[in-house]
Structure formats: C-alpha cells, structure tokens
C-alpha positions in Angstrom: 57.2 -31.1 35.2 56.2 -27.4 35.9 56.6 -26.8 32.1 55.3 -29.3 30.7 51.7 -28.3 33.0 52.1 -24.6 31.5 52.3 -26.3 28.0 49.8 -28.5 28.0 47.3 -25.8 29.6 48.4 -23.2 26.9 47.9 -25.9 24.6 44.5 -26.4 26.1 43.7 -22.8 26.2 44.6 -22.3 22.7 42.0 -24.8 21.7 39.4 -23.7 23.3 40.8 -20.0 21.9 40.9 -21.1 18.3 37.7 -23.0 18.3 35.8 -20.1 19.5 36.7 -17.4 17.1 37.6 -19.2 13.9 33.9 -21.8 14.1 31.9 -21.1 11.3 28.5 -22.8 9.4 29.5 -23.6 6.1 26.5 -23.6 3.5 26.3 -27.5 3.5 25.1 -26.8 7.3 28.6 -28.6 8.9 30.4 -26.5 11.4 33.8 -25.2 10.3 36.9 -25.2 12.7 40.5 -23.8 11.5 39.7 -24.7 8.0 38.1 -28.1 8.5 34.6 -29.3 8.8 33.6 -31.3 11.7 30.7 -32.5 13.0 28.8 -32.1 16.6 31.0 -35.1 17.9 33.9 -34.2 17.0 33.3 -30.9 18.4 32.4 -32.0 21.7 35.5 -34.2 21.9 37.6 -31.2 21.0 35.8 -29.1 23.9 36.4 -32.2 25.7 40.2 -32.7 25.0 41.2 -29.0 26.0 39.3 -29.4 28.9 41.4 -32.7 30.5 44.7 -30.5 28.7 43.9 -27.6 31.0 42.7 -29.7 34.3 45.9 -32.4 33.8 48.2 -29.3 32.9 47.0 -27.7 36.3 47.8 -30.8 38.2 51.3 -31.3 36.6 52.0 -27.7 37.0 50.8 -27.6 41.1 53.0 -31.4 41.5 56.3 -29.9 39.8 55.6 -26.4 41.6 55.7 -28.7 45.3 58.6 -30.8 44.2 61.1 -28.0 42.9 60.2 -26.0 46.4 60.8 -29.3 48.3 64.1 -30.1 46.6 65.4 -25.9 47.1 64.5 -26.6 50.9 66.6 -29.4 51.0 69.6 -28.3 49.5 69.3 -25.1 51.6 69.2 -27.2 54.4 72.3 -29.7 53.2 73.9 -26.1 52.7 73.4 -25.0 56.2 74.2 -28.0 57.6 78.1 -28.4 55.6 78.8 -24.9 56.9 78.3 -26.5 60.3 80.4 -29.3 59.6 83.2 -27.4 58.0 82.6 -24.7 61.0 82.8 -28.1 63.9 85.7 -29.5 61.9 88.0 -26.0 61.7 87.0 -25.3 65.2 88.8 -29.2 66.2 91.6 -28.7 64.2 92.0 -25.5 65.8 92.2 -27.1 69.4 94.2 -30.0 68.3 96.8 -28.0 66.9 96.6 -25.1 69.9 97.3 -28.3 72.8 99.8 -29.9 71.0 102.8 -27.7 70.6 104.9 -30.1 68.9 102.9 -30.7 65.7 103.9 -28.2 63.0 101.4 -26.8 60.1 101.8 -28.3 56.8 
C-alpha cells in the first residue's frame, strides 16, 4: 500500500512537473503540453488529475505506513509472548523431571 501511495504521488508530481516546464503557445494560439496540443479543459483536468494522484497517493501512503507499524507491533508482541511460553514450558519440564527421580531423559 505504502508503495503504491509513493507512486501514485510521484506520478502526480511528475505531471504537474512536466506540465509546467514543457507548456508552450503554439502559433495557432492552442497550448502545447509534451508534444501535444490541448485545450483549456483538458488542461484543467490534467491540473486536476495530479492533484486527486498526489492527495489519494498521500492517503494510501499514511494507511499502509499505520498498517505495516501495527502488524511489526504485533508480531513483536507474538515474539515476546513465545519466549514466555517456551521459557513457562522449560521451567515445568524442569520441575517435573527434578521431583520425579524415576523418569529418565530421552
């Protein structure tokens, strides 16, 4: 999720990059964007487009950012909680095989 936010606000960033250093007014009077001519609509929906890209890209960036840190915490605490166990569980076997002198190791 984290990635796909960084892409889509690079994607958004380099929109808004390109548009702004490669627009030019062609002698006809129509605005010129990366090689192509488009009009005032089509301009504001391009402005518009990178725009939602860079907003939605922060969102999805900020959601998968929360959700990998919540999932690390958990596993760090399912970590800390096996040692436990396997500490509880070695420190039973201990006293069951310390009180019962007749059971041999395997």
């Amino acid at each position: 999720m984290f990635i796909l936010g960084l892409l889509l606000i690079a994607g958004g960033a380099l929109l808004v990059v390109a548009a702004v250093f490669t627009a030019e007014i062609t002698a006809s009077g129509q605005l010129e964007v990366l090689g192509t001519e488009v009009g005032a609509l089509t301009l504001f929906l391009l402005g518009v487009g990178a725009g939602v890209a860079v907003l939605w890209g922060l969102g999805i960036s900020k959601f998968g950012a929360k959700r990998s840190l919540a999932k690390r915490r958990e596993a760090k605490k399912i970590d800390e909680l096996s040692e436990k166990l396997d500490h509880a569980e070695a420190e039973r076997r201990r006293d069951i095989d310390e009180n019962d002198p007749d059971r041999r190791p395997y």
